[in-house]
C-alpha positions in Angstrom: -31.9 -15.7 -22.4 -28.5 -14.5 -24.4 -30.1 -16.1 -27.4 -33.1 -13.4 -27.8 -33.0 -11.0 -30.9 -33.0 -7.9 -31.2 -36.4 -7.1 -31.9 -37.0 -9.0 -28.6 -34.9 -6.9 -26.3 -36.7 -3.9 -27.7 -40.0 -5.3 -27.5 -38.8 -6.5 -23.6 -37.4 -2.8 -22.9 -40.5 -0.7 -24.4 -43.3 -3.0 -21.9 -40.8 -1.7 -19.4 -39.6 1.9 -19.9 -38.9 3.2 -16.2 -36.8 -0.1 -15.2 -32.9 0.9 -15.7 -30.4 -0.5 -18.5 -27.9 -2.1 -16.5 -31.5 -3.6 -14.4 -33.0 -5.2 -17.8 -29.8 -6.4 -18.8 -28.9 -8.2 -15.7 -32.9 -9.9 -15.6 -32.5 -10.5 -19.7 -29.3 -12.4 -19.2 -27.3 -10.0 -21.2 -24.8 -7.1 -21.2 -26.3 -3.6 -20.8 -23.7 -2.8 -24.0 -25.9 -5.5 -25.5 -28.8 -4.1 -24.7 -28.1 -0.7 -26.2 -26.7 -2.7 -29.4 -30.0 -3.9 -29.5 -31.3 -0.3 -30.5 -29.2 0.9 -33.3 -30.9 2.0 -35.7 -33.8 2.7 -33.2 -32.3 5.5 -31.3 -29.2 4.1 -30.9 -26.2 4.8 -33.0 -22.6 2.9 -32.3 -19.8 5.3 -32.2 -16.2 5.1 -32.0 -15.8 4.6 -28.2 -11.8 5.6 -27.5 -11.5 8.5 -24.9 -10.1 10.9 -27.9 -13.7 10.5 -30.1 -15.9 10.9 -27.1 -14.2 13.8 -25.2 -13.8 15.6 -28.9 -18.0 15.2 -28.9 -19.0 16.2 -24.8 -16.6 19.2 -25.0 -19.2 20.1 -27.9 -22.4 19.6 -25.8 -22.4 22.4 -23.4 -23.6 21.4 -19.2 -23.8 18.3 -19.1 -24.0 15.3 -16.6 -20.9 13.0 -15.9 -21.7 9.2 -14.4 -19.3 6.9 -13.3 -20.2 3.9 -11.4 -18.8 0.5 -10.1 -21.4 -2.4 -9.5 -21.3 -0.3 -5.8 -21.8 3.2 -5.8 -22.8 5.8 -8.8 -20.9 9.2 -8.8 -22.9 12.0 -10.9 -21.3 15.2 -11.7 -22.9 18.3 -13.6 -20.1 20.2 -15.5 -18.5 21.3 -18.9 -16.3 18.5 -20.6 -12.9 20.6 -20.9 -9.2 20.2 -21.0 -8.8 17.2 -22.3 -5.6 15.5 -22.3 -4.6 12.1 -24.6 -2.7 9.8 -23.2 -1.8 5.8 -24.8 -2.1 4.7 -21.0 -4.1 7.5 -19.3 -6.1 10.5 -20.2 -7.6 12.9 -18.4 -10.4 16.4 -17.9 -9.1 18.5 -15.8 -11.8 21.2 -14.7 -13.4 22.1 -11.2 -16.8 20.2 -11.8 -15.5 17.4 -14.3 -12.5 16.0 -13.3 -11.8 12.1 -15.0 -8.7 9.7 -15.3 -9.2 7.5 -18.0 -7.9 3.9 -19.1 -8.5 3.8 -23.1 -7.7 0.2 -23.3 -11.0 -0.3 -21.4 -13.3 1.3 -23.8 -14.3 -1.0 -26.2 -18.3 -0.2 -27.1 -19.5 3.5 -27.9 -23.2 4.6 -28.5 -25.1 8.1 -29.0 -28.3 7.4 -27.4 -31.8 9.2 -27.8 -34.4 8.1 -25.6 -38.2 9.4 -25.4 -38.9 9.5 -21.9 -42.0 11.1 -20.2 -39.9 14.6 -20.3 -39.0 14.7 -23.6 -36.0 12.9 -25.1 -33.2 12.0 -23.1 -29.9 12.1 -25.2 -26.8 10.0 -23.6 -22.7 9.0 -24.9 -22.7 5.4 -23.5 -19.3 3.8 -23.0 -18.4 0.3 -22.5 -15.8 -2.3 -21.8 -14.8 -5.4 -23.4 -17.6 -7.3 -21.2 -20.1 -4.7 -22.0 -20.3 -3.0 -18.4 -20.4 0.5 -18.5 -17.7 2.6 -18.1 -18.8 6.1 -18.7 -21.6 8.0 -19.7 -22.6 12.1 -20.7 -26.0 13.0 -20.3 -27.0 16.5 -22.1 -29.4 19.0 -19.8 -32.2 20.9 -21.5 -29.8 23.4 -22.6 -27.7 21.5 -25.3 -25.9 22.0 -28.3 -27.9 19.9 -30.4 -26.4 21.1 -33.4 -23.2 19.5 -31.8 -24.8 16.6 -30.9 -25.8 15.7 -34.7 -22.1 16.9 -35.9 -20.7 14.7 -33.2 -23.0 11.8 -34.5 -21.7 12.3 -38.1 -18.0 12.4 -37.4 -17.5 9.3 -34.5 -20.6 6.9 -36.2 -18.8 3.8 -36.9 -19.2 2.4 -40.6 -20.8 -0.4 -40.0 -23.8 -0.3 -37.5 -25.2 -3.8 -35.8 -27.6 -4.7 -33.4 -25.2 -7.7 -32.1 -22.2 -7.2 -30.3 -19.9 -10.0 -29.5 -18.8 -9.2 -25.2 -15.9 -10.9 -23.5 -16.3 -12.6 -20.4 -16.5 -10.2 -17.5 -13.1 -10.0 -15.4 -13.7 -10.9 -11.6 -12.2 -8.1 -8.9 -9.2 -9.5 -7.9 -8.8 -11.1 -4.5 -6.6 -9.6 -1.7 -2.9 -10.4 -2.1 -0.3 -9.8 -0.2 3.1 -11.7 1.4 3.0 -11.0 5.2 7.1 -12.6 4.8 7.6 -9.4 3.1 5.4 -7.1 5.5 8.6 -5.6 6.5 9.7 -4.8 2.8 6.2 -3.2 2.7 6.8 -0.9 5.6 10.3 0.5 5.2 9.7 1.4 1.2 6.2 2.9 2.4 8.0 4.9 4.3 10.0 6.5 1.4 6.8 7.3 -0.7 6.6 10.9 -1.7 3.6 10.7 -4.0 0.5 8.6 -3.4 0.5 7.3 -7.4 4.1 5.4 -6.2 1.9 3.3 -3.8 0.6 0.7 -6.3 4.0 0.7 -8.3 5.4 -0.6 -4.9 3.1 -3.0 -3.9 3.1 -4.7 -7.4 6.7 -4.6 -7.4 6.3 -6.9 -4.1 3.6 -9.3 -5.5 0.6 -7.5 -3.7 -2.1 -5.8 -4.4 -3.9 -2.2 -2.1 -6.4 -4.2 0.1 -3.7 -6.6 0.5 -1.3 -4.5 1.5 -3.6 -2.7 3.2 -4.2 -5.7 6.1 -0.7 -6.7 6.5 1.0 -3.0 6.5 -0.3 -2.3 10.2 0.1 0.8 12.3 0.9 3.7 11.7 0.0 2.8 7.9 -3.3 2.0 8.3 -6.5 1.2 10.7 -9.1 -1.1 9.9 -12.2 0.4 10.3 -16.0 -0.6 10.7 -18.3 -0.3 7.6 -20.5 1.7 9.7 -16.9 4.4 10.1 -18.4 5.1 6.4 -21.9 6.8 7.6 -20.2 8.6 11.1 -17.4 10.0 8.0 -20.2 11.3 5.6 -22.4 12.8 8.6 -19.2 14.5 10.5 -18.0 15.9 6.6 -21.6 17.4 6.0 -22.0 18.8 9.5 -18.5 20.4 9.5 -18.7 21.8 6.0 -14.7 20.7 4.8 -14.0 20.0 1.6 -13.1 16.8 0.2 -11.9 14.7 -2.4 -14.5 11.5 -3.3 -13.4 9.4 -6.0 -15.0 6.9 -7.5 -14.3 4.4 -10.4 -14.2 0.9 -12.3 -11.4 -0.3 -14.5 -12.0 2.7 -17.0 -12.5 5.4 -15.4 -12.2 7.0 -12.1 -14.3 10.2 -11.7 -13.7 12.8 -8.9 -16.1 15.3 -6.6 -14.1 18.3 -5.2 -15.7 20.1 -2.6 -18.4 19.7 0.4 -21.1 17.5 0.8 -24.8 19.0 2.0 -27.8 16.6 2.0 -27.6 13.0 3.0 -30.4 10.9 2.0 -30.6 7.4 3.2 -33.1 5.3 1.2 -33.1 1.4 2.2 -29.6 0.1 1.8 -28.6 3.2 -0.3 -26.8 6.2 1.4 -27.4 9.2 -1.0 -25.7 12.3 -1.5 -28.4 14.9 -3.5 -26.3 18.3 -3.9 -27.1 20.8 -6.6 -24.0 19.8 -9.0 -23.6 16.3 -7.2 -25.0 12.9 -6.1 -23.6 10.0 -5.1 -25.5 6.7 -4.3 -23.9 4.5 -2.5 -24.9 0.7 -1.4 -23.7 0.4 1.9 -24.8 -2.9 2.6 -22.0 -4.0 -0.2 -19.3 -2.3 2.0 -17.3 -5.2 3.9 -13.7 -3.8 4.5 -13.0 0.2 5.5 -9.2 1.2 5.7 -8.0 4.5 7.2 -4.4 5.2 5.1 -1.7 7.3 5.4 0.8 8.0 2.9 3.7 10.3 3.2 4.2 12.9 0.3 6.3 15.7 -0.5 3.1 17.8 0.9 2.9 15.9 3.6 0.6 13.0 5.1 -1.9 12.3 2.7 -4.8 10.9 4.7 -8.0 8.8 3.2 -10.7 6.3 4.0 -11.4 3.3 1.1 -14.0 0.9 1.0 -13.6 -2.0 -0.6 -16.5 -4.9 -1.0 -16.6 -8.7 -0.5 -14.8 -9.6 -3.4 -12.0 -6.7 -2.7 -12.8 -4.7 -5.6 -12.7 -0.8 -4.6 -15.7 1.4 -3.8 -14.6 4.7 -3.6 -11.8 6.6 -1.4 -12.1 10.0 0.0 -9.1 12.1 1.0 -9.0 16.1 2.7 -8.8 18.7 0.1 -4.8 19.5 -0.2 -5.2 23.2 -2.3 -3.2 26.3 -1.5 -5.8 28.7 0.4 -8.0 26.1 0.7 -6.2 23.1 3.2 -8.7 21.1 4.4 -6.3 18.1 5.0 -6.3 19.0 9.1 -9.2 19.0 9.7 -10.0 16.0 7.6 -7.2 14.3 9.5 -9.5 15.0 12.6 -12.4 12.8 11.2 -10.5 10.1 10.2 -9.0 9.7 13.3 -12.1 10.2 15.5 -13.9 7.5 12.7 -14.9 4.6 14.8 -12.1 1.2 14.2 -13.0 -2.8 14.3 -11.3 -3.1 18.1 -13.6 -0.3 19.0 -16.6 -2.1 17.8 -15.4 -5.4 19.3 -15.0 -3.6 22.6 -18.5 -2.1 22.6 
């Protein structure tokens, strides 16, 4: 169906309002960047999409919400967009509530969204990469700077405004790679890691890749553990009120929780996190590989638990919170090793 027009998208879109984007796009045979594109001009306007437009309009806005998602799990933060920091490879915002590394080569597609919706309308700043999956997007709350929100629209509008948009190919996750010849290589120079960030600079500098370093590194590195270790993790983390560290991201951005986790709600294959300033909805039936991992650091082990999905592409990972006054790494380091591992399900 990628040859409808525009006027049909809309027409397909409006006989379904409550259906999701990324939903219609994926049963219309198109991009959801696509299907935005489809609107400009009808409550849709394209913007310039690089990290420095779009953080210089959400820092305007006021509380807003933060989403993040992979095709896997959607991580929703309520916050303040602030301190901001540019970067040609990286940027970052740096605050308690909304805390985001992001990759500016990957946003390609920008839109200011407004949305009539049964309460009221629902403003969004839509971000997307070169295939047109979604990367990022801030939702204003009731309480917005809509002044701000129409300056923003007049400085980062692009020129030219079109209800087409050209998409690349989307990029597969890339498989598992690794070189057990050089499993000993691996080892010793994990060893001599004193920052996590080193980790993937090592293993591409031996060919590899995390989840396939991940299965040949072995004890004490890492321990495989069941998919199921996910659900015991959240539970024990609720019920023990520790702090953690939940990250979760695509090739864009990588968005960060910081702090406890209250209400689980399990709805069919989704696990749900519903806390006041955060939810997370996670598919656990997509979860096929879970890895404990521990790396050494100037500040000692740093501990966490990744899930990864058929294809090897990278769900989320959750460390202990490592903050002076507020150490919740030992007790994290508990769970983790308590967390049920694939022998101990083959045993059973």
């Amino acid at each position: 169906m990628t040859d409808l027009t525009a006027e049909n998208i809309r027409a397909t879109r409006a006989e379904d309002s409550k259906i999701r984007d990324r939903d219609l796009a994926e049963k219309l045979g198109i991009s959801e960047a696509q299907l935005v594109a489809a609107h400009v001009g009808h409550g849709a306007t394209a913007v310039a999409a690089h990290p420095d437009h779009i953080m210089a309009a959400a820092v305007g806005f006021g509380e807003t919400m933060a989403l993040t998602r992979n095709v896997s799990c959607v991580h929703e933060k309520i916050g303040v967009y602030e301190n901001y920091h540019t970067g040609n490879h990286a940027a970052m915002v740096l605050t308690h509530d909304i805390d985001l590394r992001m990759f500016p080569s990957h946003w390609c597609h920008g839109f200011m969204v407004e949305r009539e919706t049964d309460a009221g309308v629902r403003r969004s700043l839509q971000v997307f990469d070169a295939a047109g999956d979604a990367i990022h997007k801030v939702f204003l709350r009731d309480e917005a700077d809509l002044s701000a929100w129409a300056d923003a629209q007049g400085r980062i509008a692009l020129p030219d405004q079109h209800q087409t948009l050209t998409v690349a190919a989307r990029q597969p996750a890339e498989p598992p790679k690794s070189d057990p010849k050089k499993a000993d290589v691996l080892r010793k120079e994990w060893t001599r890691l004193t920052d996590t960030h080193q980790f993937l600079r090592l293993a591409s500098k031996l060919k590899m890749n995390r989840l396939g370093a991940y299965r040949i590194a072995g004890a004490p590195f890492v321990r495989a553990l069941s998919p199921g270790a996910v659900e015991v993790m959240l539970e024990t983390v609720r019920d023990r009120k520790i702090e953690i560290m939940l990250f979760v991201g695509n090739r864009g951005c990588i968005q960060i929780h910081t702090g406890p986790i209250e209400t689980l709600r399990p709805m069919g294959p989704w696990q749900n996190i519903m806390d006041p300033g955060f939810n997370l909805h996670l598919r656990g039936d997509h979860i096929a590989e879970v890895w404990a991992v521990e790396k050494p650091t100037q500040r000692g082990p740093a501990v966490s638990v990744e899930a990864f999905d058929a294809q090897g592409m990278l769900i989320f990972q959750v460390f202990g919170l490592g903050k002076e006054g507020r150490d919740s790494r030992p007790a994290w380091k508990e769970i983790v090793d308590m967390l049920p591992g694939l022998e101990t399900v083959a045993a059973q």
